[in-house]
C-alpha positions as CSV (number, residue, x, y, z in Angstrom):
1,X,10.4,17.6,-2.0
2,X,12.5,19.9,-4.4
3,X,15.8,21.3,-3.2
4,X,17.1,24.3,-4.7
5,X,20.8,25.9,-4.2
6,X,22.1,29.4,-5.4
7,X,25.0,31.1,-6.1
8,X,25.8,34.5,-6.1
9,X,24.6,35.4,-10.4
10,X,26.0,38.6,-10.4
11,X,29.6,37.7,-9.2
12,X,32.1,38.4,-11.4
13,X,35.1,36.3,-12.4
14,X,38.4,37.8,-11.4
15,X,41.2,36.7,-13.5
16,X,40.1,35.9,-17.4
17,X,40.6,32.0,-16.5
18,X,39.2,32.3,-13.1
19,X,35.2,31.1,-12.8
20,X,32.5,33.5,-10.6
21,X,30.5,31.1,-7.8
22,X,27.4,31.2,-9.7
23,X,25.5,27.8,-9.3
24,X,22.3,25.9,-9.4
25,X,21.6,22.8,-8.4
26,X,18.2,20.8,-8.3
27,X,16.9,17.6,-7.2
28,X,13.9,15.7,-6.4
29,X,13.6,13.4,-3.7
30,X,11.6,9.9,-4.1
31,X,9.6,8.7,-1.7
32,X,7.6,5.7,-1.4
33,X,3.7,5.7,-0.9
34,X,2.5,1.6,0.2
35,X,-0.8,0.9,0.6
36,X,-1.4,-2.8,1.3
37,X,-5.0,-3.7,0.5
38,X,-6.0,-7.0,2.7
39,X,-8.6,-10.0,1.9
40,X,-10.5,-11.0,4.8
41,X,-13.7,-12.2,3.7
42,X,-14.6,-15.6,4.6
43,X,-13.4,-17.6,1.6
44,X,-10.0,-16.4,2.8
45,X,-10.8,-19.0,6.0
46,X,-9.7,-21.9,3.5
47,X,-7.1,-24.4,4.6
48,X,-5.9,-25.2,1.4
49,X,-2.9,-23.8,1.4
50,X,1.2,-25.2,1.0
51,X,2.0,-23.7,4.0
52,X,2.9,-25.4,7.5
53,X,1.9,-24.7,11.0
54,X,4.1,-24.2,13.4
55,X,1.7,-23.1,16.5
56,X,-1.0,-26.3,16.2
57,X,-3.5,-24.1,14.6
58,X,-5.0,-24.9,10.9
59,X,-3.0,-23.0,8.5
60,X,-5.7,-21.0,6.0
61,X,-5.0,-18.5,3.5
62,X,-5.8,-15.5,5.7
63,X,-3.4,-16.8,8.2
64,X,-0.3,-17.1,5.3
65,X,-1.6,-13.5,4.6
66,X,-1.3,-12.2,7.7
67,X,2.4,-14.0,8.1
68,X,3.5,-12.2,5.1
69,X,2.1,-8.8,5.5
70,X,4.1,-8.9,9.0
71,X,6.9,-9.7,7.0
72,X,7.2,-7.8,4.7
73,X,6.1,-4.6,7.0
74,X,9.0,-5.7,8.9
75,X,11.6,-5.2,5.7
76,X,9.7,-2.0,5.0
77,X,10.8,-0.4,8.4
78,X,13.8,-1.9,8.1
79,X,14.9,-0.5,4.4
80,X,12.0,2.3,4.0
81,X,12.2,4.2,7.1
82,X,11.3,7.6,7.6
83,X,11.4,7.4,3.5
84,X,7.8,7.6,2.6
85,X,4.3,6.4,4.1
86,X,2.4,3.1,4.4
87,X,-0.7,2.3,5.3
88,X,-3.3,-0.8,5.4
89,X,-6.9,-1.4,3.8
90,X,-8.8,-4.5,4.7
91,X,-12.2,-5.5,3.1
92,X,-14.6,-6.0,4.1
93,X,-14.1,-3.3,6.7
94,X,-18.4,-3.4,7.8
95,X,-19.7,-6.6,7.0
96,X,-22.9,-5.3,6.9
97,X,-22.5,-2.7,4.8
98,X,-20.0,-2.7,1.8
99,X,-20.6,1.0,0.8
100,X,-19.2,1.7,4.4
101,X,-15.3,2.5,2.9
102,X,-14.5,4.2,6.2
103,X,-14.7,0.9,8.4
104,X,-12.1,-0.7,5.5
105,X,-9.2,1.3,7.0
106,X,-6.9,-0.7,8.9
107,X,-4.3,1.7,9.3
108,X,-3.8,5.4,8.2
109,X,-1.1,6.2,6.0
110,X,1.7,7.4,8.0
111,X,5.2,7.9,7.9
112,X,7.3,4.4,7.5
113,X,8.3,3.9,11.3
114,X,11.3,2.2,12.1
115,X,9.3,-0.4,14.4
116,X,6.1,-1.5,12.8
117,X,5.1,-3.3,16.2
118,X,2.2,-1.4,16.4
119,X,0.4,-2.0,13.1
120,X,1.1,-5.4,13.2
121,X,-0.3,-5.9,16.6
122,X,-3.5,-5.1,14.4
123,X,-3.8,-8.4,13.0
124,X,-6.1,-9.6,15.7
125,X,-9.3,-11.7,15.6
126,X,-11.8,-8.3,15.6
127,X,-9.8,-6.5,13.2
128,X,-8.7,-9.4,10.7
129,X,-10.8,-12.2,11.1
130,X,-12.4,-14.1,7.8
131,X,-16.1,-12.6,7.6
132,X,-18.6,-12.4,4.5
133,X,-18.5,-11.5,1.4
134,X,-15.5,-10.2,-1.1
135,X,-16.1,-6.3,-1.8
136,X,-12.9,-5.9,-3.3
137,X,-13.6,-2.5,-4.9
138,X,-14.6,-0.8,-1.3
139,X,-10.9,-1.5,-0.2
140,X,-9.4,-0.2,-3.5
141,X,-12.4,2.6,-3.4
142,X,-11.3,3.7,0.1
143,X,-7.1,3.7,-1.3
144,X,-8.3,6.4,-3.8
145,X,-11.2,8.2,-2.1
146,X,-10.0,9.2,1.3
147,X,-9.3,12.6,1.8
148,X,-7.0,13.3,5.3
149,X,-4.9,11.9,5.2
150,X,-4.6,10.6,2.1
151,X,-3.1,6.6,1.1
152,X,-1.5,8.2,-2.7
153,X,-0.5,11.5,-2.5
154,X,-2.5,13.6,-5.5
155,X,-0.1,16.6,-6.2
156,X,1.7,16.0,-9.5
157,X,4.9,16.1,-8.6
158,X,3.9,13.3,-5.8
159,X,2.8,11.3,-8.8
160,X,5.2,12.0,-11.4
161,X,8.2,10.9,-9.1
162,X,7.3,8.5,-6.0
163,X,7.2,5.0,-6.0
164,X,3.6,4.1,-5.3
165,X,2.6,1.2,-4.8
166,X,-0.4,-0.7,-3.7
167,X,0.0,-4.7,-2.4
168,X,-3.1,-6.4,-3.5
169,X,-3.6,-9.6,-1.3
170,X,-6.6,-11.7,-1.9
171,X,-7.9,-14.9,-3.1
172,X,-9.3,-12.8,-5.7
173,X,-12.7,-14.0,-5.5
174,X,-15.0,-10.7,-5.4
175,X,-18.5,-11.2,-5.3
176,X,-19.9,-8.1,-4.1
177,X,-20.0,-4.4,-5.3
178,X,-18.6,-3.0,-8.6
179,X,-16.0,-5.1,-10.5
180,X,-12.6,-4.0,-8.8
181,X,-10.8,-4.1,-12.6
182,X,-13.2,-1.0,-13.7
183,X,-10.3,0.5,-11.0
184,X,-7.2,0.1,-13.7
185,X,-7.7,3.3,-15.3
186,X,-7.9,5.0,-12.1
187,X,-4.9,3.5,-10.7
188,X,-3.4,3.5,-13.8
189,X,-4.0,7.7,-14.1
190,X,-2.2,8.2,-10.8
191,X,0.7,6.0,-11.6
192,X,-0.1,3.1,-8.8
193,X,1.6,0.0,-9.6
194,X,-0.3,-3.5,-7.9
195,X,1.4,-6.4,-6.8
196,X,-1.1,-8.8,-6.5
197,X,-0.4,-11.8,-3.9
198,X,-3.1,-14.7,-4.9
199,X,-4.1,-17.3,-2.1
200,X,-5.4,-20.8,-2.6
201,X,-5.1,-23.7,-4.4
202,X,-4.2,-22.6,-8.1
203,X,-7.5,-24.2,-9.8
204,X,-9.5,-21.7,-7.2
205,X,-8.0,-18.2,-7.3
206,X,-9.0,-16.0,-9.8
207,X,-6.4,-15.0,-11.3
208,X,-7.8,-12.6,-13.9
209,X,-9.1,-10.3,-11.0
């Protein structure tokens, strides 16, 4: 948003070392735009991870991604409220049809809430459990393709000033679709930085995606 105050331009000063109350100020406000863009495909069912269970239940990589997301949704509400808009992209969304970018959306962007019970009562067995194949690109297609409402904001002063950022978190191993690195210009034009979160034993993530 730009904020703009005026004085009155025309007043005149009264005594020679007296000032008129002529003033402009202008400012920008920043706002952050998250998109976190979620692994789910079956490799992500792996137990090979550090981490330790504290319910009984195997601990696999989609599990410590799910534990983290909640997490870290939980500091955005906590220091990000009301400041911007986040929203959450899973893929595969139709595990029968990777070209299907709609079913990828977990949750709309909206405006950073201060409770983020909701969205992360979406990490259920039908929305988030390991299935198929790795079509990274649909999730990262759908971040930059959807239209109302949008995950990045596309005016330019949306670009030129918020913090946008897309959380990238994945195993890394994409096996279906169009190589998700041909996105880096793309994401790269709009001024989205990715923080990549890799899952798995370090001899099996691939790194370079």
């Amino acid at each position: 948003s730009n904020f703009t105050v005026d004085g009155d331009t025309d007043a005149a000063a009264g005594l020679p070392n007296q000032h008129n109350n002529a003033f402009s100020l202008s400012a920008v406000t920043t706002q952050l735009e998250v998109v976190m863009v979620l692994d789910r495909s079956g490799s992500m069912a792996g137990t090979d991870t550090t981490g330790t269970a504290t319910t009984g239940m195997p601990v696999t990589r989609l599990s410590e991604l799910e534990s983290a997301s909640k997490q870290f949704l939980n500091y955005l509400a906590a220091f990000g409220e009301k400041g911007g808009t986040v929203g959450l992209v899973k893929f595969p969304g139709n595990p029968n049809d990777a070209t299907d970018l709609a079913a990828c959306d977990l949750q709309i962007a909206i405006t950073i809430p201060a409770d983020m019970t909701a969205i992360t009562n979406l990490f259920t067995d039908a929305n988030m459990g390991a299935v198929d194949s790795t079509p990274m690109d649909s999730g990262i297609q759908e971040v930059l393709s959807r239209t109302a409402p949008r995950y990045f904001a596309t005016d330019p002063t949306s670009i030129a000033t918020n913090r946008r950022w897309m959380l990238l978190m994945s195993d890394g191993a994409w096996n279906v679709g169009p190589d998700p690195t041909l996105e880096v210009g793309n994401l790269s034009s709009q001024k989205i930085k990715v923080f990549a979160a890799g899952y798995g034993q370090p001899s099996q993530v691939d790194y370079n995606t």
